[in-house]
C-alpha positions as CSV (number, residue, x, y, z in Angstrom):
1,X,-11.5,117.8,-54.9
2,X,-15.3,119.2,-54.4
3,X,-18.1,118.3,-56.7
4,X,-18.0,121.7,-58.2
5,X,-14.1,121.1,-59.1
6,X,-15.0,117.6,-60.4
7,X,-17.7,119.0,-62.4
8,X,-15.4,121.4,-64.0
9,X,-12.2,119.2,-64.1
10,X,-14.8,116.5,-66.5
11,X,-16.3,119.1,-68.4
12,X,-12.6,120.1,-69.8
13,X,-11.7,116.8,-70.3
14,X,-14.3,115.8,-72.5
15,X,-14.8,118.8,-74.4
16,X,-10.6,117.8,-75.2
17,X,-11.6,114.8,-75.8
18,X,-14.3,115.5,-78.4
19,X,-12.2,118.2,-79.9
20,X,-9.4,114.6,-80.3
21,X,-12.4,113.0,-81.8
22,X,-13.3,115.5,-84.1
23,X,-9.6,116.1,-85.2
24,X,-7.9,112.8,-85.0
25,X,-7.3,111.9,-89.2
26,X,-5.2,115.0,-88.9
27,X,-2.7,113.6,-86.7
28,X,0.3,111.8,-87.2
29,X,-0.7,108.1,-86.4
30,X,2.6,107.5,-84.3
31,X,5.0,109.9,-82.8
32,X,8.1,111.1,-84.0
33,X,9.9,111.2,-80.5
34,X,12.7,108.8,-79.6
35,X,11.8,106.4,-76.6
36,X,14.7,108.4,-74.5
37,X,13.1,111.8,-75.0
38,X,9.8,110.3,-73.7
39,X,11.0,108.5,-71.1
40,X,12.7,111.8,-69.7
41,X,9.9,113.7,-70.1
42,X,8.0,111.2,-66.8
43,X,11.4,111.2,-64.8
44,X,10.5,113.3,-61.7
45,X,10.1,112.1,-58.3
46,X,7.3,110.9,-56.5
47,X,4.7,113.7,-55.5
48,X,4.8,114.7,-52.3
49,X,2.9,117.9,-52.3
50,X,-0.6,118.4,-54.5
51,X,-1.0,120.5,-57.6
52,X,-4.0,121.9,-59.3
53,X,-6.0,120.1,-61.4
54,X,-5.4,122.6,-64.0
55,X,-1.9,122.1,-63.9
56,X,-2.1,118.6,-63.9
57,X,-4.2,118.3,-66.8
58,X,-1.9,121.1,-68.8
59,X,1.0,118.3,-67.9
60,X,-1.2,115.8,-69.7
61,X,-1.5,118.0,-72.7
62,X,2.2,118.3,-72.9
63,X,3.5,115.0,-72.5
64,X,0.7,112.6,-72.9
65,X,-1.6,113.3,-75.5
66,X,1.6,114.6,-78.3
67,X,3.3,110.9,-77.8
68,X,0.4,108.5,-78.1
69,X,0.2,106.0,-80.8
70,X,-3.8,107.1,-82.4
71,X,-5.2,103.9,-82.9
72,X,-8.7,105.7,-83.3
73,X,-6.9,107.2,-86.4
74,X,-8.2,105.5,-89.5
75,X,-4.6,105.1,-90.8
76,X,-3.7,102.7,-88.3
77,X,-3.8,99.2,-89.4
78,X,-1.5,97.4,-87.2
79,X,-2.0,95.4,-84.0
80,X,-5.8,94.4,-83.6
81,X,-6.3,97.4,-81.1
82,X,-9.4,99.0,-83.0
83,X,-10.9,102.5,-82.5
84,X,-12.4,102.8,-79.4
85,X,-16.2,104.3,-80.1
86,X,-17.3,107.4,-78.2
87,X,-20.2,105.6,-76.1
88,X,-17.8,103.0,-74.5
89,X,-15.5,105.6,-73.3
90,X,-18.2,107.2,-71.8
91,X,-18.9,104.0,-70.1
92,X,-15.3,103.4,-68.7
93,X,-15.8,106.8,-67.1
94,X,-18.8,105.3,-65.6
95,X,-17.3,102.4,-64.6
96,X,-14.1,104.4,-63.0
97,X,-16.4,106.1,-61.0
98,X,-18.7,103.6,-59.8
99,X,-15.7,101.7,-59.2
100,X,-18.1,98.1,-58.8
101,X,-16.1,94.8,-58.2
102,X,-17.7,92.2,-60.3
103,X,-15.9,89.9,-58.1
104,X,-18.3,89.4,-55.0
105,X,-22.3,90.1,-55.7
106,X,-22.2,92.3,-52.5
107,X,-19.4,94.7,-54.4
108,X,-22.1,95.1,-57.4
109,X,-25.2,93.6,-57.8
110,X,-26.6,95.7,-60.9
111,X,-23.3,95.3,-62.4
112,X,-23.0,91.5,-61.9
113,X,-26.9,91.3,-63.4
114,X,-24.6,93.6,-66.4
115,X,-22.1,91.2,-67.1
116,X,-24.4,88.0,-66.6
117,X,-26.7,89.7,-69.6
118,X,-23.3,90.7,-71.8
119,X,-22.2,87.5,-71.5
120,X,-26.1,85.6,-72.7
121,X,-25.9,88.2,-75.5
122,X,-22.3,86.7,-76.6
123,X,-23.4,83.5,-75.8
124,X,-26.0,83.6,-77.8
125,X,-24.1,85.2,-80.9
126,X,-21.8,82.3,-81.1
127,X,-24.7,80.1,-80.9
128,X,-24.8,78.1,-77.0
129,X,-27.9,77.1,-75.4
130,X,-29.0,77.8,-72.2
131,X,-27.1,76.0,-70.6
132,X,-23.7,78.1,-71.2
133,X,-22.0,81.0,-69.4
134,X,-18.5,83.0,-69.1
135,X,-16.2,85.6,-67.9
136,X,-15.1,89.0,-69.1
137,X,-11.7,88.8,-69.1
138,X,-9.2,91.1,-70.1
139,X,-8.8,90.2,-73.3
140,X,-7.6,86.8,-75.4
141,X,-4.8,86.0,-73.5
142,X,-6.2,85.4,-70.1
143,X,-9.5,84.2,-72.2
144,X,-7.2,81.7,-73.6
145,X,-5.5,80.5,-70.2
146,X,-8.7,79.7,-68.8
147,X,-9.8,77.8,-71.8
148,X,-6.8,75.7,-71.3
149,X,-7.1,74.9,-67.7
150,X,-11.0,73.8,-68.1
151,X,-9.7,71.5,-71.0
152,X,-6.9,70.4,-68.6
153,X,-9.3,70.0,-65.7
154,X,-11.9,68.2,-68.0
155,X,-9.4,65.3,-69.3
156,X,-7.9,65.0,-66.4
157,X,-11.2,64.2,-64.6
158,X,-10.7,67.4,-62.3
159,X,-7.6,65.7,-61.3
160,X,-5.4,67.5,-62.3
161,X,-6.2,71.4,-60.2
162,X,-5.7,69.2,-57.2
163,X,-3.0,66.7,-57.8
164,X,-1.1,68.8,-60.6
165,X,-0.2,67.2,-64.3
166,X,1.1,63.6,-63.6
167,X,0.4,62.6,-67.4
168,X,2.2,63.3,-70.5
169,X,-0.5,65.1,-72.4
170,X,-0.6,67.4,-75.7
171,X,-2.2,70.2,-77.2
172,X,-2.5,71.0,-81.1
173,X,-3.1,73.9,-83.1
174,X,-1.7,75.6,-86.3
175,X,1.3,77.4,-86.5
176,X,-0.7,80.4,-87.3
177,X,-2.1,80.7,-83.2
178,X,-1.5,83.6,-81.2
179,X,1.1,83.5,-78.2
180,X,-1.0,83.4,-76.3
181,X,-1.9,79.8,-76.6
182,X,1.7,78.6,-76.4
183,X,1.6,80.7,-72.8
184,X,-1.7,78.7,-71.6
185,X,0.2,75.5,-72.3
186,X,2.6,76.5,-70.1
187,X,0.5,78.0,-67.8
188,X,-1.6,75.0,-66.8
189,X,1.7,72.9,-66.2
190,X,1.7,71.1,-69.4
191,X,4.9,72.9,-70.8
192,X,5.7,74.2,-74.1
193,X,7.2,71.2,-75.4
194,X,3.7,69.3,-75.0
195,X,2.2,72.2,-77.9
196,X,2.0,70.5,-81.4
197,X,1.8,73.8,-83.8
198,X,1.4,71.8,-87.0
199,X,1.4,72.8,-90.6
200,X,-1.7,75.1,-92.7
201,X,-2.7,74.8,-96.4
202,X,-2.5,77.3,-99.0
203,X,-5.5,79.3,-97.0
204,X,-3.6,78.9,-93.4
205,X,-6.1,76.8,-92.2
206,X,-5.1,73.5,-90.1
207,X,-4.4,71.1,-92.1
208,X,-6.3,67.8,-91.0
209,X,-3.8,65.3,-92.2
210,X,-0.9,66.6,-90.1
211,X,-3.2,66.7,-87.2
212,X,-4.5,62.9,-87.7
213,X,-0.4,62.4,-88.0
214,X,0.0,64.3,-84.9
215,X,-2.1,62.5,-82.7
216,X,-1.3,58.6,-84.0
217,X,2.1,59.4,-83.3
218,X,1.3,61.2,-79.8
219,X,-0.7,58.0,-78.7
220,X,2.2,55.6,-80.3
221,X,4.6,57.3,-77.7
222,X,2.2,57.2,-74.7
223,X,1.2,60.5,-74.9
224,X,-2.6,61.5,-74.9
225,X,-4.3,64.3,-76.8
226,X,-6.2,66.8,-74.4
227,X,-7.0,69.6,-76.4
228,X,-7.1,70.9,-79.8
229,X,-7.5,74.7,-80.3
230,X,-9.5,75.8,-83.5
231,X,-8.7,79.4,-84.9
232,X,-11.6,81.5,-86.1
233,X,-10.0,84.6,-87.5
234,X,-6.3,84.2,-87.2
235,X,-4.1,87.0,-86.8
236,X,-1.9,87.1,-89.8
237,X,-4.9,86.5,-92.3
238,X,-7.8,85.8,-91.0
239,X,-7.8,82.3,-91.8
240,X,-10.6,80.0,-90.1
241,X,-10.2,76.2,-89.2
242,X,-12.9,73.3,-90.1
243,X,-14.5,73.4,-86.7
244,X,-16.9,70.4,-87.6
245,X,-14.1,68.2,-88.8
246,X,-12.0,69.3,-85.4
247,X,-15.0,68.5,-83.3
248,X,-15.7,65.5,-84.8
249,X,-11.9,64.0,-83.9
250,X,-12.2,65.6,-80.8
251,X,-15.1,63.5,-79.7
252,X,-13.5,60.4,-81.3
253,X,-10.4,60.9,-79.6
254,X,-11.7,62.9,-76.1
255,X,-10.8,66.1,-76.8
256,X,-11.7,69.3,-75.5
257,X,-12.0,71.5,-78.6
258,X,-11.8,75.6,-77.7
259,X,-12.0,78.0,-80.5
260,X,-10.1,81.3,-80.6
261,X,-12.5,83.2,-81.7
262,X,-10.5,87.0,-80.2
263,X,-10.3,88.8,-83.6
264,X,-12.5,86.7,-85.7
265,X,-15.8,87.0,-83.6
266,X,-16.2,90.3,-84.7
267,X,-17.7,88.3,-88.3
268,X,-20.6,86.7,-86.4
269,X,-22.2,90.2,-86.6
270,X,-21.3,90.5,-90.1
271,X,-24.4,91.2,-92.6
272,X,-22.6,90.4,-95.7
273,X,-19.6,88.5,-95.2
274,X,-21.3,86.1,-92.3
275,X,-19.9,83.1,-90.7
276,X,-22.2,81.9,-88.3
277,X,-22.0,78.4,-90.1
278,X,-18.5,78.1,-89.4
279,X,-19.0,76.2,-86.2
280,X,-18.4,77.9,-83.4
281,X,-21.0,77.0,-81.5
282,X,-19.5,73.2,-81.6
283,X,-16.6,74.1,-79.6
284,X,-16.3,73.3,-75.8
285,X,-14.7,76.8,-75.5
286,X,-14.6,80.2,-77.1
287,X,-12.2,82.7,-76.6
288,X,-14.1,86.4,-77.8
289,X,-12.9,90.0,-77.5
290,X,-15.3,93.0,-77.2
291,X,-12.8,95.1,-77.2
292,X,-11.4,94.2,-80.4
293,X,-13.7,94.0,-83.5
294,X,-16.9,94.8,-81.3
295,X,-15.2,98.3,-80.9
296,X,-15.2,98.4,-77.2
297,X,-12.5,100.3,-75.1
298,X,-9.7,98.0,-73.9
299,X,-10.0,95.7,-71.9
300,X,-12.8,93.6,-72.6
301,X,-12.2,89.8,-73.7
302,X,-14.6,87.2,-72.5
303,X,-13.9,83.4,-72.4
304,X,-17.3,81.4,-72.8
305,X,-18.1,77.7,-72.3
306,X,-21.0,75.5,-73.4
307,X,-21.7,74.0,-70.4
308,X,-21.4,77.0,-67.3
309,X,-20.7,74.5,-64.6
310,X,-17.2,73.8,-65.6
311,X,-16.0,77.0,-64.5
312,X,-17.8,76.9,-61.0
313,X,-16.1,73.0,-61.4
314,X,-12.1,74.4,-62.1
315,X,-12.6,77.6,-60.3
316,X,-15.2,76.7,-57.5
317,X,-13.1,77.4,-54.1
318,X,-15.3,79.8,-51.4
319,X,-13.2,80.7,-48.5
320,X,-14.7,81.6,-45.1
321,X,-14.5,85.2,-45.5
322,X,-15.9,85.9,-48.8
323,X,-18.8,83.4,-48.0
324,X,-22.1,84.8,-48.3
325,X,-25.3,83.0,-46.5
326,X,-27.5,85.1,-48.4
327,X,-26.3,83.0,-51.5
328,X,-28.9,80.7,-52.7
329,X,-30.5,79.3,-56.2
330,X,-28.3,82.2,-57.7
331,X,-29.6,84.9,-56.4
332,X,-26.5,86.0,-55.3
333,X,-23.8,84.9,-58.6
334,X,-20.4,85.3,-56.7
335,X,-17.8,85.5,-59.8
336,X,-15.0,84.3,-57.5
337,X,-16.4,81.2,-57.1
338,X,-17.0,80.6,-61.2
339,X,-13.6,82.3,-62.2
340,X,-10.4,82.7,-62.3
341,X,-10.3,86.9,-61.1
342,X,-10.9,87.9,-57.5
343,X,-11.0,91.2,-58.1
344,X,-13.0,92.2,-61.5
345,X,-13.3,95.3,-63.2
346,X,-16.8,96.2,-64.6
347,X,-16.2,96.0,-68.2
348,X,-19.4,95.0,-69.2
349,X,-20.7,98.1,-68.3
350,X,-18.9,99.6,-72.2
351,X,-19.9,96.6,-73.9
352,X,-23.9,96.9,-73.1
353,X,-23.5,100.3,-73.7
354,X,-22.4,99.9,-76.9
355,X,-24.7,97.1,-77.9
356,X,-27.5,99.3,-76.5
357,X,-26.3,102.4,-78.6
358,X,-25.3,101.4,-81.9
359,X,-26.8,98.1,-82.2
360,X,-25.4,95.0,-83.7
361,X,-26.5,96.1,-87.1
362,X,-24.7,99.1,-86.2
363,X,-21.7,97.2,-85.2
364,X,-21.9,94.5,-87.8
365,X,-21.5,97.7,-90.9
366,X,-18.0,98.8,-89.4
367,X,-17.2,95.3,-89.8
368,X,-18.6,94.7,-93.6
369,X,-16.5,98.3,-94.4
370,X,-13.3,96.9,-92.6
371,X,-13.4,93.4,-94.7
372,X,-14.6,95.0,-98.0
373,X,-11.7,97.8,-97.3
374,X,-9.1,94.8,-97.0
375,X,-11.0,92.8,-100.2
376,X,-10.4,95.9,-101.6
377,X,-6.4,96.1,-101.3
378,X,-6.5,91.9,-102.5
379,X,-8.0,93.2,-105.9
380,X,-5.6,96.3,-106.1
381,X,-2.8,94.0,-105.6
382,X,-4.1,91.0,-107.7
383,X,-3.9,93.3,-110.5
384,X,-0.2,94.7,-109.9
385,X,3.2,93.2,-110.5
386,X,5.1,95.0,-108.0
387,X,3.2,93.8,-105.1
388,X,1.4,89.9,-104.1
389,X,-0.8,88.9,-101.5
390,X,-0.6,85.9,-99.2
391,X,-4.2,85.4,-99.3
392,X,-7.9,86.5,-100.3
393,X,-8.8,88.1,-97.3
394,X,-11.8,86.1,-95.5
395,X,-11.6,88.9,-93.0
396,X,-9.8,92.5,-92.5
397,X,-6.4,91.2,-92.2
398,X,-4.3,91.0,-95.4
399,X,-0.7,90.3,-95.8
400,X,1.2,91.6,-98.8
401,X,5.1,91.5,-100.0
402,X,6.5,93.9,-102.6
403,X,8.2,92.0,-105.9
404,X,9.2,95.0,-107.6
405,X,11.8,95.7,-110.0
406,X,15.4,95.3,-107.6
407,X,13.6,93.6,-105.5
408,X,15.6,90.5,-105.3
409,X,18.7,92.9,-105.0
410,X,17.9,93.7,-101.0
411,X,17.2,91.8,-98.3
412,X,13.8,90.5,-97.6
413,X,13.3,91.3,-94.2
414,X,15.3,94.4,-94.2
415,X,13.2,95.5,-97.5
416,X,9.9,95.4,-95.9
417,X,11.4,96.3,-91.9
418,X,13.0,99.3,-93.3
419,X,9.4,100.2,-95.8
420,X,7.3,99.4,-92.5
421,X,9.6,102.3,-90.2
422,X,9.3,104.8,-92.9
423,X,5.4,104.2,-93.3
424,X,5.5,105.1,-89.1
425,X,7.7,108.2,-89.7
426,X,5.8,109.5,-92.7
427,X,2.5,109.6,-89.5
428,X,-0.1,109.0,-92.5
429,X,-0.4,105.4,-91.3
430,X,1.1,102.4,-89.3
431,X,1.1,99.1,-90.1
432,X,3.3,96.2,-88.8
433,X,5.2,93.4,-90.8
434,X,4.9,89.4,-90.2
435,X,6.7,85.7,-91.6
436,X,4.8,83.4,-93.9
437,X,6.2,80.7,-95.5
438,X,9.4,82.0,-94.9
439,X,8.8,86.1,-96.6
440,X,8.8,88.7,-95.0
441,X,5.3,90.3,-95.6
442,X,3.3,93.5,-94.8
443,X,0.6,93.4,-92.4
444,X,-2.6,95.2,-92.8
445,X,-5.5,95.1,-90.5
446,X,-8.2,97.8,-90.8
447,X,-10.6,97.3,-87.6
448,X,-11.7,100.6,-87.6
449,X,-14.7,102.9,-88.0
450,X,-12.6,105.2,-89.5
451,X,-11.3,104.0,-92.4
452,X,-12.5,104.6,-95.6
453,X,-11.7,102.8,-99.2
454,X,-9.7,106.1,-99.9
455,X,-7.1,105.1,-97.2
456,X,-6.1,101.6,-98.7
457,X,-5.5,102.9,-101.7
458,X,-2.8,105.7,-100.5
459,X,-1.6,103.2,-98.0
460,X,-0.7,101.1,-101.3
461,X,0.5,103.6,-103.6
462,X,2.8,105.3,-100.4
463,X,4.0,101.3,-99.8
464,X,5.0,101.6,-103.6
465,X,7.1,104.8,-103.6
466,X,8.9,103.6,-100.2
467,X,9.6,100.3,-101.8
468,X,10.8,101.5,-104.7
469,X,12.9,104.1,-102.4
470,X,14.3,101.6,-100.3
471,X,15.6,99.2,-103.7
472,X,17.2,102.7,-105.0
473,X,19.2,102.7,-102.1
């Protein structure tokens, strides 16, 4: 491919892609194509011979762009995959084409001077001094590994990365954490028996009691607390933990306290629903996703730490042929050495871009619209007897359950299962469903620029006549 076919190969795309941007509320959220029709549609053998860009992006037309799932659509409310905005795209083309590893200095060295700035600007959002650093990751889940192993690495007295886990240790969070937690117990060899996913109050939040009971009966049985996780926006509701009160027993009892911080970090940028008093900033560790209520492109996570040097201290390892003499009072900031990737993708490249474009006031409006469009939904169903909510919505997540007439009459999980299939196949919106206190509920998460009051309203009046469908039988 010459310049002149790139040139006009790029100017088709985007122009499509515009014309996707400009027309993307018209859609049908997900597709109405069974998973066997799709997967034929990709069974051919590998290329041998090339074909013209033209015909390879009318092939794209045909079976790529009919069968996505439109999360830029502002009827999506499901998983917290967000529209991505125009700028960061642009800046993942960028990045494609730059093709920078982040990795070694001498792969990148405006992009490394990139992601050193992202990461002081989201250090500085959640409140560290200047004494703290990070990683862009790709996203929460490998955010939330690495927290783990620096709390594993700290307790054990850096011990542990090169002996392996010789001590019965535990870990404790709520039983509202994401997965990805009980994966980064495992992952850093404590095994998932050594999790303690205790009990929430009436808000979801951790309850503090059944943590105090946790850890006296740990230390009764010889086992020693390493690490206790605080959630700042979990995923079913939004719910946050008392940071202070879990950084206070984590210094009585030497803990490493990380926050998970992956959807909820999007509030620090809040102008009217702000939480920058929530603590945050007292947590050894914060787990933070661009690329989810900063409305960057996937991927983009970022794991940060107070103190910078326990990442060079848990990931520090500089073999012969990646070392670089020209190194020296970090003029050279080789990633490798401070991080768990080898090979890094330039993602901070979408994320400046973005902060440079729109702003964090910018930013920080989407997210007031997204939690007064959920606050919105609480009132609607606070005021309706067919339909309750788990929870007042401290964020843009908001589960509800239908309590209809006939309700009682039908299966829980099947009622809302079957409701949440026939909100996907009616392509006006798609939304997932989730267990509380053992209901079935709705979830709803608007994290989207998209989305207007409008949309909560149908998505709660069409939730109503599918309810009341599905009790008909």
């Amino acid at each position: 491919m010459d310049v002149n076919e790139f040139r006009a190969a790029g100017h088709k795309v985007v122009d499509r892609l515009a014309e996707y941007f400009g027309s993307i509320e018209s859609k049908a959220v997900f597709p109405n194509a069974d998973p066997k029709m799709i997967r034929e549609l990709f069974d051919e053998a590998l290329p041998e011979k090339p074909e013209s860009m033209e015909d390879v992006l009318k092939e794209l037309e045909e079976k790529l762009l009919p069968y996505c799932t439109h999360v830029g659509h502002p009827g999506y409310m499901g998983l917290i995959t967000p529209s991505p905005n125009p700028v960061g795209v642009i800046g993942d083309f960028i990045c494609s084409a730059l093709n920078q590893n982040l990795g070694v200095y001498s792969i990148g060295p405006s992009a490394v001077a990139m992601e050193r700035r992202v990461v002081r600007w989201l250090t500085d959002m959640v409140g560290y001094g200047e004494k703290a650093g990070g990683n862009l990751t790709s996203g929460g889940m490998l955010a939330n590994f690495i927290g783990l192993k620096l709390a594993r690495d700290w307790a054990s007295k850096d011990r542990a990365q090169h002996e392996g886990v010789r001590e019965r240790w535990a870990v404790y969070v709520s039983d509202q954490r994401h997965v990805s937690v009980d994966k980064a117990v495992d992952a850093i060899g404590l095994g998932r028996e050594a999790l303690r996913a205790l009990p929430t109050d009436a808000e979801f939040r951790l309850r503090i009691d059944e943590l105090e009971e946790a850890i006296a009966n740990d230390k009764r049985d010889g086992v020693k607390p390493m690490c206790v996780v605080g959630l700042f926006g979990t995923t079913n509701t939004g719910a946050v933990d008392d940071l202070t009160t879990l950084r206070r027993i984590a210094d009585r009892e030497g803990m490493w306290l990380h926050a998970d911080a992956a959807y909820g970090g999007g509030m620090l940028l809040s102008h009217d629903f702000a939480m920058k008093d929530a603590g945050v900033e007292l947590a050894d560790s914060v787990t933070i996703d661009p690329h989810k209520w900063f409305y960057a492109p996937l991927d983009a996570g970022a794991v940060l730490v107070k103190d910078e040097t326990r990442l060079t201290v848990s990931f520090g390892m500089k073999p012969a042929y990646l070392t670089d003499e020209m190194e020296g009072a970090e003029e050279r900031y080789q990633y490798y050495v401070h991080g768990f990737e080898q090979s890094r993708r330039f993602r901070s490249l979408k994320v400046w871009m973005s902060f440079k474009r729109y702003g964090t006031a910018q930013i920080g409006d989407w997210v007031d619209n997204n939690v007064r469009q959920a606050r919105h939904l609480y009132s609607l169903v606070e005021n309706d007897a067919e339909f309750e909510a788990a929870s007042e919505p401290p964020m843009s997540a908001i589960c509800i359950r239908y309590l209809g007439p006939g309700a009682e009459r039908v299966d829980d999980k099947k009622l809302h299962a079957e409701v949440a299939d026939r909100v996907e196949r009616s392509g006006r919106f798609w939304i997932g469903t989730t267990e509380l206190e053992g209901k079935m509920w709705f979830r709803i998460n608007p994290v989207n620029f998209r989305t207007r009051q409008e949309h909560m309203e149908r998505l709660l009046e069409l939730l109503r006549e599918e309810c009341r469908a599905v009790v008909r039988g």
